[in-house]
Each structure stands twice: as C-alpha cells, then as structure tokens.
C-alpha positions as CSV (number, residue, x, y, z in Angstrom):
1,X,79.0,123.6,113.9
2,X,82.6,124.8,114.3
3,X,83.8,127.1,111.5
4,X,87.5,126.4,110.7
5,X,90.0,128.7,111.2
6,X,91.0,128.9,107.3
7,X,87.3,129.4,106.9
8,X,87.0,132.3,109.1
9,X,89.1,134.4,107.1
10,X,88.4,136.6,104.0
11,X,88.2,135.0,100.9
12,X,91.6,137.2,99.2
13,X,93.1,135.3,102.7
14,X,92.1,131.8,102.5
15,X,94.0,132.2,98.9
16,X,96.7,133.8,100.5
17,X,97.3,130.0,103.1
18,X,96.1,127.3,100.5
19,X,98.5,125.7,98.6
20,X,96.2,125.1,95.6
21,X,95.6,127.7,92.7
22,X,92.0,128.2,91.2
23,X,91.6,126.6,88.1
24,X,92.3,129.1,85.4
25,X,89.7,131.0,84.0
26,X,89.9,128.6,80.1
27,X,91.4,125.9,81.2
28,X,93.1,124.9,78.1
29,X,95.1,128.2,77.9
30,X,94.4,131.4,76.7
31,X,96.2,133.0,73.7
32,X,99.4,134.7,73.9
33,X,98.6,138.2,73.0
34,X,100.2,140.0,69.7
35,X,103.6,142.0,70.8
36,X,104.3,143.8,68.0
37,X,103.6,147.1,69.6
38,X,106.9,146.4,70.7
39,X,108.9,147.2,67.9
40,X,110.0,150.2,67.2
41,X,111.0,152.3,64.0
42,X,113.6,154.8,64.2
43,X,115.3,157.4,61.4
44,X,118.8,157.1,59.8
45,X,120.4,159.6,62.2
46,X,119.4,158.1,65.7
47,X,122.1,155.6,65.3
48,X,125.7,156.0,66.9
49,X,128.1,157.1,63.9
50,X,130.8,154.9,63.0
51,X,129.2,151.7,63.0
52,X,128.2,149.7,60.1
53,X,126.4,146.0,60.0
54,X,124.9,144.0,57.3
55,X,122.2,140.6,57.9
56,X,121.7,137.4,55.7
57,X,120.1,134.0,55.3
58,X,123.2,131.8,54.8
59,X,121.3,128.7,55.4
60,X,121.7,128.3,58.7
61,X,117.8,128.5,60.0
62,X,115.5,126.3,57.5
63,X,112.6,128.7,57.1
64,X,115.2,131.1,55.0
65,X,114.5,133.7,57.5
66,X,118.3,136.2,58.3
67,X,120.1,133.8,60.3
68,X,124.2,135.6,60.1
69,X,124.8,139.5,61.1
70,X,128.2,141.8,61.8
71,X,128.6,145.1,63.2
72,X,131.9,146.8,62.6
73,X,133.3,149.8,63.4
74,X,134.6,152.1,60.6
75,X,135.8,154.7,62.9
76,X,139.9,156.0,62.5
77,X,139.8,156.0,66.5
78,X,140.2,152.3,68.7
79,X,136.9,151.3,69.8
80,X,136.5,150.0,72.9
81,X,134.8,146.4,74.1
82,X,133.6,144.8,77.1
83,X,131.5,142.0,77.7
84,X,129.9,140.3,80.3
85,X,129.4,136.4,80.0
86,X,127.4,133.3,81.5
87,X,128.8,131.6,84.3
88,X,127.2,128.6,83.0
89,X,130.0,125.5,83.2
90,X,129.2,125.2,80.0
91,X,130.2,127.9,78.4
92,X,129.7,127.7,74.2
93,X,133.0,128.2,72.1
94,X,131.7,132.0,70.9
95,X,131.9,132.9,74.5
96,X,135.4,131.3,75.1
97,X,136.5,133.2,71.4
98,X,134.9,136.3,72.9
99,X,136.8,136.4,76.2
100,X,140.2,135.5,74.9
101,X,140.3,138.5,72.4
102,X,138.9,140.8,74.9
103,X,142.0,139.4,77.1
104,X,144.4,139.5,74.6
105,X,143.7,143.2,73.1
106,X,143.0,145.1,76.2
107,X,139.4,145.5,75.3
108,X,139.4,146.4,71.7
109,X,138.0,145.3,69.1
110,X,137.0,146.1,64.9
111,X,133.5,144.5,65.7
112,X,131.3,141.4,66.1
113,X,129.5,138.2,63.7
114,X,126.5,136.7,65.4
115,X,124.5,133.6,64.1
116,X,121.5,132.4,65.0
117,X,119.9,129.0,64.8
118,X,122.9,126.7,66.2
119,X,124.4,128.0,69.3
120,X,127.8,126.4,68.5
121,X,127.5,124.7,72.6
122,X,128.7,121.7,73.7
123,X,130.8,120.9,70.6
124,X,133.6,120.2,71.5
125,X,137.5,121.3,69.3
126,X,135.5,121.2,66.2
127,X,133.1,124.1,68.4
128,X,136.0,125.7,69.1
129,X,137.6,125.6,65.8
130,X,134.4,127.1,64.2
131,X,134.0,129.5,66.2
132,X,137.5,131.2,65.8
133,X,137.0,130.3,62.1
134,X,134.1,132.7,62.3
135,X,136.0,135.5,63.8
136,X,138.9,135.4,61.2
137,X,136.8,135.2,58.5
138,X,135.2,139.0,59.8
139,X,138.6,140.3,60.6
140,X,140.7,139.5,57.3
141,X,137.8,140.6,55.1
142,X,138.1,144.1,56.6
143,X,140.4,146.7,55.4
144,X,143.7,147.5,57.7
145,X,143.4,148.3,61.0
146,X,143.5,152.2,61.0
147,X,147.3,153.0,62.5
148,X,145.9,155.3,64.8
149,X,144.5,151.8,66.5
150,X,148.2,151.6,67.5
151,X,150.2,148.3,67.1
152,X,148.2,145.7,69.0
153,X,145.7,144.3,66.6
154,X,141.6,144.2,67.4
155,X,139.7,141.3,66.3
156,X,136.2,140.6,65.7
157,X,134.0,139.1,68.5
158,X,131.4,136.1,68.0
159,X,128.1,135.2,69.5
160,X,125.8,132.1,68.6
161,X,122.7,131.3,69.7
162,X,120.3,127.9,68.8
163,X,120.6,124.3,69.3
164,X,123.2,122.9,71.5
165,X,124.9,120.0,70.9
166,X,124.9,120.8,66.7
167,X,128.6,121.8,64.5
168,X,128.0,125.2,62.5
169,X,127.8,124.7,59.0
170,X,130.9,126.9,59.5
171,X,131.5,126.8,55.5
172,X,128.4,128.9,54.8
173,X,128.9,131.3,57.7
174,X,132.6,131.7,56.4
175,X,132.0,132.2,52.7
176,X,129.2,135.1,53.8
177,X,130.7,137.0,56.0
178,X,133.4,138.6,53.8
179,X,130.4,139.8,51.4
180,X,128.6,141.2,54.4
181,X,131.8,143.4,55.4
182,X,131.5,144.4,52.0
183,X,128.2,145.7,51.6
184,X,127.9,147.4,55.2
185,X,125.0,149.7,56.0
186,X,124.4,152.8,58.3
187,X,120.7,153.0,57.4
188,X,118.0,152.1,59.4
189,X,116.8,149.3,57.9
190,X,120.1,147.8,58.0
191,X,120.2,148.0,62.0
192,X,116.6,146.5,61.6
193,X,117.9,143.2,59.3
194,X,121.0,142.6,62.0
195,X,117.9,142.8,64.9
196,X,116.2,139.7,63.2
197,X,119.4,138.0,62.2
198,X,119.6,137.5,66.3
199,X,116.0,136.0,66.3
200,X,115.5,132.4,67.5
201,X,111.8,132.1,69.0
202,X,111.5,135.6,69.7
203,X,108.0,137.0,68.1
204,X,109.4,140.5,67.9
205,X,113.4,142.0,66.4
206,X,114.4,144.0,69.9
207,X,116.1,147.3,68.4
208,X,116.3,150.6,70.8
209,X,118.3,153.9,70.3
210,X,119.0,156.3,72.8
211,X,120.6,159.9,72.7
212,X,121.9,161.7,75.5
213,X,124.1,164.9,76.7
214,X,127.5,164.4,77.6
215,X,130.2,166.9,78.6
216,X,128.4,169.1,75.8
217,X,128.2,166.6,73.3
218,X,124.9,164.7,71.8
219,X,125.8,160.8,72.3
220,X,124.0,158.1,71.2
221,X,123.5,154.4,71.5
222,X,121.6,151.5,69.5
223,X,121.2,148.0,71.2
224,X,119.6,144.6,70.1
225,X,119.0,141.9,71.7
226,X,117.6,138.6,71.8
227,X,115.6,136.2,73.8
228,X,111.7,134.5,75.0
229,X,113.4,131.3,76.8
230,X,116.0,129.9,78.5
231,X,116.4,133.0,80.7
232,X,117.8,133.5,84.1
233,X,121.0,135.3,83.2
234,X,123.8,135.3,85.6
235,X,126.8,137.4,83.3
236,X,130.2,138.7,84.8
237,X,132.6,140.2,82.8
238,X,134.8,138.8,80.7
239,X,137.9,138.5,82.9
240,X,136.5,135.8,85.7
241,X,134.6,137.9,88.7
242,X,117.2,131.2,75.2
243,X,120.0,132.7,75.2
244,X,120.4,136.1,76.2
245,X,122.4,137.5,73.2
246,X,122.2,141.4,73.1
247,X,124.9,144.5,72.2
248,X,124.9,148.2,72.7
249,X,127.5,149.9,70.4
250,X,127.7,153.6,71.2
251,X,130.1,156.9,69.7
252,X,131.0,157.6,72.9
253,X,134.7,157.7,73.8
254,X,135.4,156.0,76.9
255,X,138.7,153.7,77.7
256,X,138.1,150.1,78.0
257,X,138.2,149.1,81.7
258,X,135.7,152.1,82.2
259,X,133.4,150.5,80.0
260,X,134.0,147.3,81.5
261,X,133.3,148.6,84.8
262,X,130.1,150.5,83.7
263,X,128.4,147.7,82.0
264,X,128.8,145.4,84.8
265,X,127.2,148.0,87.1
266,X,124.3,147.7,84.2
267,X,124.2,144.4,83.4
268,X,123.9,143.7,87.3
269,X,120.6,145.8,87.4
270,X,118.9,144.7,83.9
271,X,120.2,141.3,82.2
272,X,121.0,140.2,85.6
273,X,117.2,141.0,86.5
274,X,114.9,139.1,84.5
275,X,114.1,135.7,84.3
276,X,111.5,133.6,82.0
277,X,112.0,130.2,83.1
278,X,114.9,130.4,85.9
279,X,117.3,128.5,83.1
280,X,120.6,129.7,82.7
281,X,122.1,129.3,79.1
282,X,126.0,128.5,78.0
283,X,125.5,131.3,75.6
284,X,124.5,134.2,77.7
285,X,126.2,137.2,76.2
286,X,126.0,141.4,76.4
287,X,128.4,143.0,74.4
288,X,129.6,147.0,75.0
289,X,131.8,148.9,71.8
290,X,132.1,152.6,71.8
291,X,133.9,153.9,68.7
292,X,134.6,157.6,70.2
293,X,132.9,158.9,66.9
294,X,130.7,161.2,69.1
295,X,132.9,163.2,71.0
296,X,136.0,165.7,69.0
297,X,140.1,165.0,70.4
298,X,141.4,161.5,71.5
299,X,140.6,161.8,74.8
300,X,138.6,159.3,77.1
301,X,136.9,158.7,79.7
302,X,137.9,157.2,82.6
303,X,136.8,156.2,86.3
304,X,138.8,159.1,87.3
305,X,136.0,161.7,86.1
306,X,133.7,161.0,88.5
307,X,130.7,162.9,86.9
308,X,131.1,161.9,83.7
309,X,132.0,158.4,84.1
310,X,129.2,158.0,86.1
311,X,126.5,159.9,83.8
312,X,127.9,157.2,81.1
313,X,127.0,154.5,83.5
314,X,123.7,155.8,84.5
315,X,122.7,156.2,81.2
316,X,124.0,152.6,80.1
317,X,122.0,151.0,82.9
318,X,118.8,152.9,82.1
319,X,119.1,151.7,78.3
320,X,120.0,148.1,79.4
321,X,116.9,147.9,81.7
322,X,114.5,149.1,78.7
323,X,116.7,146.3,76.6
324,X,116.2,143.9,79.5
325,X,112.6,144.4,80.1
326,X,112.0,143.9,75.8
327,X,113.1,139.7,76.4
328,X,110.3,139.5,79.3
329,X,107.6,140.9,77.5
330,X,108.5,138.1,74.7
331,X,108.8,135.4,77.2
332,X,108.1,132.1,75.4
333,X,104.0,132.1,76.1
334,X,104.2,134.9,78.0
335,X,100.4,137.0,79.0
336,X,102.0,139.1,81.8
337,X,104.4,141.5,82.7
338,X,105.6,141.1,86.1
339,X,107.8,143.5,88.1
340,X,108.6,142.9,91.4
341,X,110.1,145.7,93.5
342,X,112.0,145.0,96.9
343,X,112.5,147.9,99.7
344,X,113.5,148.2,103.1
345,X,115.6,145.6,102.7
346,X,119.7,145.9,104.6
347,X,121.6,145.5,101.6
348,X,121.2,145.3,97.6
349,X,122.2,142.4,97.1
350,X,119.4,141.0,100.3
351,X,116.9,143.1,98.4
352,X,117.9,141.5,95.0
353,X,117.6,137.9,96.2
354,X,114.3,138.3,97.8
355,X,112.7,140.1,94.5
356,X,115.0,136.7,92.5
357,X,113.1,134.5,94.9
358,X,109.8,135.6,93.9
359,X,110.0,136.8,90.4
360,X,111.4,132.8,89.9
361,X,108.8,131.0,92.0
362,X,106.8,128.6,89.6
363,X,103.4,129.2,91.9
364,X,103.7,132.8,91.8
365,X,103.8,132.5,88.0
366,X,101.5,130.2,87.6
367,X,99.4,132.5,89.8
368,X,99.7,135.4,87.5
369,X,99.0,133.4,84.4
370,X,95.7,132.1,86.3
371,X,94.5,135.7,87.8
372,X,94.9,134.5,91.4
373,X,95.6,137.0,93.9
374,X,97.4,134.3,96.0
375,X,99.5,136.6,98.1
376,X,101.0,133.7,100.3
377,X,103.0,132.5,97.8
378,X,104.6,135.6,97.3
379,X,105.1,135.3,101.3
380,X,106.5,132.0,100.3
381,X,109.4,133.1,98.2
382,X,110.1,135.8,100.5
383,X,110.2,133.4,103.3
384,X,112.5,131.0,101.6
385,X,115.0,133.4,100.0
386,X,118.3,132.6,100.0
387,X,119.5,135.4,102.8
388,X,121.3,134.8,106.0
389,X,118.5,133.7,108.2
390,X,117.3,136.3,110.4
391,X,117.9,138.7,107.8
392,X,113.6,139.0,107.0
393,X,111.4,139.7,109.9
394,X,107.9,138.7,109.3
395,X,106.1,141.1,111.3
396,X,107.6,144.0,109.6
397,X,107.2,142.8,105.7
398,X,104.8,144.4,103.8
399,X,103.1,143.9,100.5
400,X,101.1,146.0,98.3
401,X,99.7,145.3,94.3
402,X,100.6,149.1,92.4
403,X,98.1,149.8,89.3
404,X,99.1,149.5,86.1
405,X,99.7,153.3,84.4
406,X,96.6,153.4,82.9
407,X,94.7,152.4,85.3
408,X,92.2,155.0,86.4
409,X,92.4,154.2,90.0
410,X,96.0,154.6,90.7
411,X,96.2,153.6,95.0
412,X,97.8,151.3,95.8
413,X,96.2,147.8,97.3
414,X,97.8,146.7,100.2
415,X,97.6,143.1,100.8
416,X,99.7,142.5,104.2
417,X,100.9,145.5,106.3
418,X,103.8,144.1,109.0
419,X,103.0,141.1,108.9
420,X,99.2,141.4,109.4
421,X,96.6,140.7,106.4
422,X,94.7,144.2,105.5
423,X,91.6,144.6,107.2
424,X,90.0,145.8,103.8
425,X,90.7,142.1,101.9
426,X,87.0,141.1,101.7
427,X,86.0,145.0,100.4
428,X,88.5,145.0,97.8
429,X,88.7,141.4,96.6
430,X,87.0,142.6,92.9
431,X,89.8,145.5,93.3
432,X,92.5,143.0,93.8
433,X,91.2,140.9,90.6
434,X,90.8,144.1,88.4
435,X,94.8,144.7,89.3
436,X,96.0,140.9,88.6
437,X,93.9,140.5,85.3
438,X,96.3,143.8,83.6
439,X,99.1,142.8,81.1
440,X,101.3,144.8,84.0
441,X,101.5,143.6,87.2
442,X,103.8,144.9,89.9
443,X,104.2,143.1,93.5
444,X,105.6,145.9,95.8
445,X,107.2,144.1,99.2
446,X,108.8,146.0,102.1
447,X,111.2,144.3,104.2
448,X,110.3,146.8,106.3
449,X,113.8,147.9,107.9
450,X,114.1,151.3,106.9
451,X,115.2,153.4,104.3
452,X,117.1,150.2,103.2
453,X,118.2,149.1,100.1
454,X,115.9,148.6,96.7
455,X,116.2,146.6,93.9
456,X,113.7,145.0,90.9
457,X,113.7,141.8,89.1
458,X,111.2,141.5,85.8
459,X,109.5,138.2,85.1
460,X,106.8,136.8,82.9
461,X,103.8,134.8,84.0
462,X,104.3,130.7,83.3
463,X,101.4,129.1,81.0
464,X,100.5,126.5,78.8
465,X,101.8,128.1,75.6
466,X,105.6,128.1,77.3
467,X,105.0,124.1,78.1
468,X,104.2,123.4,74.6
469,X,107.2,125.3,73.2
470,X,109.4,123.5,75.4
471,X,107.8,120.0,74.8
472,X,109.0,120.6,71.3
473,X,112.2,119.8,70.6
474,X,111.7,120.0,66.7
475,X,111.1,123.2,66.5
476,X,114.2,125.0,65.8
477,X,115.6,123.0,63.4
478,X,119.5,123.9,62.8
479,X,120.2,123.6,59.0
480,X,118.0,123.8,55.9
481,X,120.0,120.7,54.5
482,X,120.1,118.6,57.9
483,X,117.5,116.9,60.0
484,X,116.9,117.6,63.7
485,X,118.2,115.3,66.2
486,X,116.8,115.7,69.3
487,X,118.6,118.4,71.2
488,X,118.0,121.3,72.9
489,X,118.0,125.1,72.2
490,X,119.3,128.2,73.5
C-alpha cells in the first residue's frame, strides 16, 4: 500500500498543508474569559495637571449607563492638538468638526465632548449640524479664553461613537454639556467616569497614566480609549496625508505641528497596528492636547531639538502601543492575545504588511481560537501579502512560536527554518499545543534578509462569541426614548 505524500509527514505538518481546521475543542464555543484585570486604579496626582473632565448619562444609551464626557484644559498657556483620523470615505460629522478646527486654529484647542451610543455617521446636514452644535455648546459654556492664548480663538473638538445611520438627540447632549464644564473634576474618579462615558461594547473603561523625565522635568500623560469591534484602523492626520475613539492629554509643552508629527509616528506603530475584525470605521479617532502645565517658561518644543522631540515621541508611541494593545485584549469575543512580530524584512512598511496579512487572516484566527498549530496558514498570509512580488523568498522565511512570559519553558519552538519544516515537529507536537492553548500567543516570522526591518501588529483570535455579537443588530440601542431600527454600530 502506497503511503501519501501528505501522510508521510509529521502530524504538526500535515496541519501545516491541509486547508481544514480541527474541530474545536467545545464545539459550541467556549466562554470569553473575565478582563477586568485590565483595569487599572491610579491616585489623584498621576494625572497631567491642567486638565479637567466631567461624565454623565444624558439619555443617550438606554441602560442609563455615562454615555456624554469633556476634557478641558484650564491651563493660562495654549494647549496644543493634533489628531489623526479614519480614512474611511465615510467619514462621521465629529471627524469632519474635528479636522476643520484643528485647520482653522493651527492646532489648538480649549478641549474635547465625546458621546457614546450614536456615532453621529452617515447623517447627513442634520449630522453635520449636530455635531458643530455639540462643539459650541462646550466652547461658550467655558469661561474666556485666557489672553495669553493670543487672538486666534481655540474650540472644543468632538468625537462620537455608536450606531450609524441614527441623528443625536443633540438637545440632551447640548443642555448637559454646559453643567458638565461647570462641575469639572481633577480627581481620579473623575478620569475613571469620562473612561466609561467612551464605552460602547467594551467589557472593561481603558484608562493608563504615564510619567516620564524630560529636559529635567517629571511629565505625565493619561489616555482612554475605546473599542472590542469594528477595528482595523487606518488614521492619518488631520490635514489629508467599533470605533477606535481614544485621547492622550499630556502637561507637556510642545508646539503643535511637533505634536502632530509625533503622534503620527505613534499612531503608525500602535492604533495603526491592531486589528479585531479587519473593519475600518467612519469614526476612527486619536486625539493629542498638551497644556504645557508641566514644564516652567513659554517655551516649546519643536522638531528642531532633536533629543528632546524625539524622547517626547518615543515615549508617546510606547504609551499608545500599551493604549493600543488594551482594545485587542477586549476584542468582541475575544480568548487570545495574538502578536505577531515581522523581521528581516527590507523595509518597514514590507515588514508591516506581512505581519497586517497575518494578524488579519480569518484562518489564522480561527486557528488560534480552535488551538490548532496550523502553521501553513500563517505561510499563507505571508505568501499572499500585499508586497511587490519578489520581495518574500520562501527558502529563507522562518517561523518560530515564543512562550508566553510565564511560561516555565521559555525556548523558543521553531516551526519552519528557511523554508524547511523543523525536523523536531513530531517530538514537540504536545510543546507546540501547550504554546497555542496560552491567553498570549506570539508568531515570530523572519523574512530572512538580514538585519532588516521589524515591525508588530496585535490581533485577537475570531470565535463564536464575536459572530453572535455581530448577528445582533439590537444590541446597542441609541436612545432610551427611541426604538432601534436596524442599523449598524461603530
């Protein structure tokens, strides 16, 4: 009896060239596991100075839960904005609002309103109208613009996130917001309230500080943000180059177009880098202020000062990557963690779309959701990247599975080695199934062509919980005094 060729090869192998999956261990699904390990509480005096924000139920969401937040900064010093945007071609009014006041001020601004529960998308003038309606309504209730802002006058950004297709019940959001700029908090708790006023189906509020050294000063930054579905963020700044909503306000003092510049360096390596479901939204929004509170004089910094500009920046992508990484570990039905690290590779940008490629493939997700060490279809999505062809060589990719931290055997398992499967497959099959079944995976490839270029995505495994969520379209419903009709989310 001839034995086929498929047959002949290790079992870890014959995964590695089939184009089925096992059947997952509980075929009906197994239950997402609890993530609030994730949150984190922090003291009065690890937030940036300067800033103040206030959360409430306005009757947006129907459960009662905060659906309307500002942040504004109190600081006598111009703080400066940035923001980087979906390229979506349907872009929601609160992004348009957004980017013509950024446009129009030279990047300042007093500070932000964000709702959550209608995403204010696909609406049309009446969209539009609500949105700047929102805006104003923050702005005018504030006191005078300090004159040391200078003549031009800041106003207040705007981000929405929830059902498109759905008019704000802009008179509720308007008649809050003036008692919310009256009854602003610096507190801890208040920073807590504002992370859950972003929530839509996101099981956890996402709220990180960060403190750091700069030119001799302690700075320090606080960001939220928002998301479990719809993500596949693709954000450039404002000015043309589930919703992701997020922010990071900051008392640093830097000039506008250096912040600008910086958090499009991090939004690149963090927002930019994580996908759920490979869905774009038409709200997609990070926002950047730095009030200038933490640092003595009126001076700022700029591009010019190299080491300083670029310590800002290196810190801001840092803290946007632990931001980033916060909306993957709440993916919508998410069990796993997945990171997928690219090396060797000619360029960034060739080592980012390989590590896109894979950390989007559906059968690599639904791969790591079933605990199948099915190594070809990460082959797969290297294989059909989006790179100028010739740009891979298969006989020089490699690909390894690295333990999880706490893993007590920490070497890692090498899978394919240019281009050849590992001898040691068969041996270390139980090995390879102890790796896959941790809440952290992370797929290592070399591209094998040097030194090289780097660069990671972070994903989520795909399961049944995320097809049930989505199957719903009820489940968001966008005012307590409306019905649903059928629409779709952000």
């Amino acid at each position: 009896m001839t034995t086929s060729p498929a047959r002949a090869l290790p079992t870890l192998a014959r995964r590695a060239f089939s184009t089925t999956a096992a059947v997952a261990k509980g075929s009906g699904g197994k239950p997402t596991p609890n993530k609030d390990h994730h949150i984190v509480q922090y003291n009065d005096d690890d937030f940036p100075r300067g800033f103040g924000v206030a959360a409430t139920h306005c009757g947006i969401k129907k459960n009662g839960a905060l659906d309307l937040g500002v942040l504004v900064s109190v600081s006598e010093r111009p703080t400066a904005a940035a923001a980087c945007t979906t390229r979506n071609a349907f872009k929601a009014a609160p992004v348009t609002v957004t980017t013509e006041l950024l446009a129009s001020t030279d990047g300042r601004a007093r500070g932000f309103v964000v709702n959550s529960g209608c995403a204010n998308a696909v609406t049309g003038s009446q969209g539009l109208d609500n949105a700047w309606a929102m805006s104003k309504s923050l702005t005018n209730a504030l006191a005078p613009q300090p004159e040391t802002w200078g003549k031009e006058k800041a106003g207040s950004l705007v981000m929405s996130t929830g059902v498109i297709g759905q008019q704000l019940p802009i008179e509720k959001i308007t008649s809050a917001v003036p008692k919310l700029a009256g009854n602003l908090g610096l507190d801890s708790k208040s920073w807590m309230d504002l992370a859950r006023a972003f929530m839509t189906t996101d099981t956890f509020p996402k709220l990180r500080c960060r403190s750091f050294n700069l030119a001799g000063q302690t700075i320090r930054m606080v960001g939220i943000d928002k998301g479990a579905g719809m993500i596949a963020p693709n954000m450039g700044p404002a000015v043309p180059h589930a919703t992701l909503l997020g922010v990071i306000a900051t008392d640093a003092a830097i000039a506008p177009s250096a912040l600008q510049s910086a958090l499009n360096y991090a939004v690149d390596r963090s927002f930019n880098s994580i996908t759920v479901d490979g869905d774009m939204s038409t709200n997609d929004t990070i926002l950047a202020l730095a009030n200038g509170m933490g640092t003595p004089g009126n001076s700022e910094i700029h591009e010019g000062m190299v080491a300083e500009y670029e310590l800002f920046r290196n810190e801001l992508t840092s803290f946007a990557q632990d931001l980033a990484k916060l909306v993957v570990h709440d993916g919508e039905g998410a069990t796993k963690f997945v990171t997928v690290h690219v090396h060797g590779a000619p360029s960034y940008d060739v080592a980012k779309t390989v590590a896109s490629s894979v950390a989007n493939s559906n059968l690599v997700k639904t791969a790591m959701y079933g605990e199948d060490a099915n190594w070809g279809r990460i082959l797969c999505a290297v294989g059909y990247s989006s790179v100028p062809e010739g740009t891979i060589d298969p006989h020089k990719v490699s690909v390894s599975m690295i333990p999880a931290k706490d893993d007590p055997v920490q070497t890692p398992m090498v899978l394919l080695k240019d281009g050849e499967p590992d001898a040691n497959l068969e041996a270390n099959e139980d090995r390879a199934t102890n790796l896959i079944q941790s809440e952290n995976v992370t797929i290592d490839i070399d591209l094998g062509q040097g030194k090289g270029e780097a660069a990671t995505y972070w994903t989520c495994d795909l399961s049944h919980d995320y097809v049930t969520i989505n199957g719903d379209v009820s489940f968001v419903p966008p005012f307590a005094d409306q019905k649903l009709t059928p629409q779709y989310r952000t």
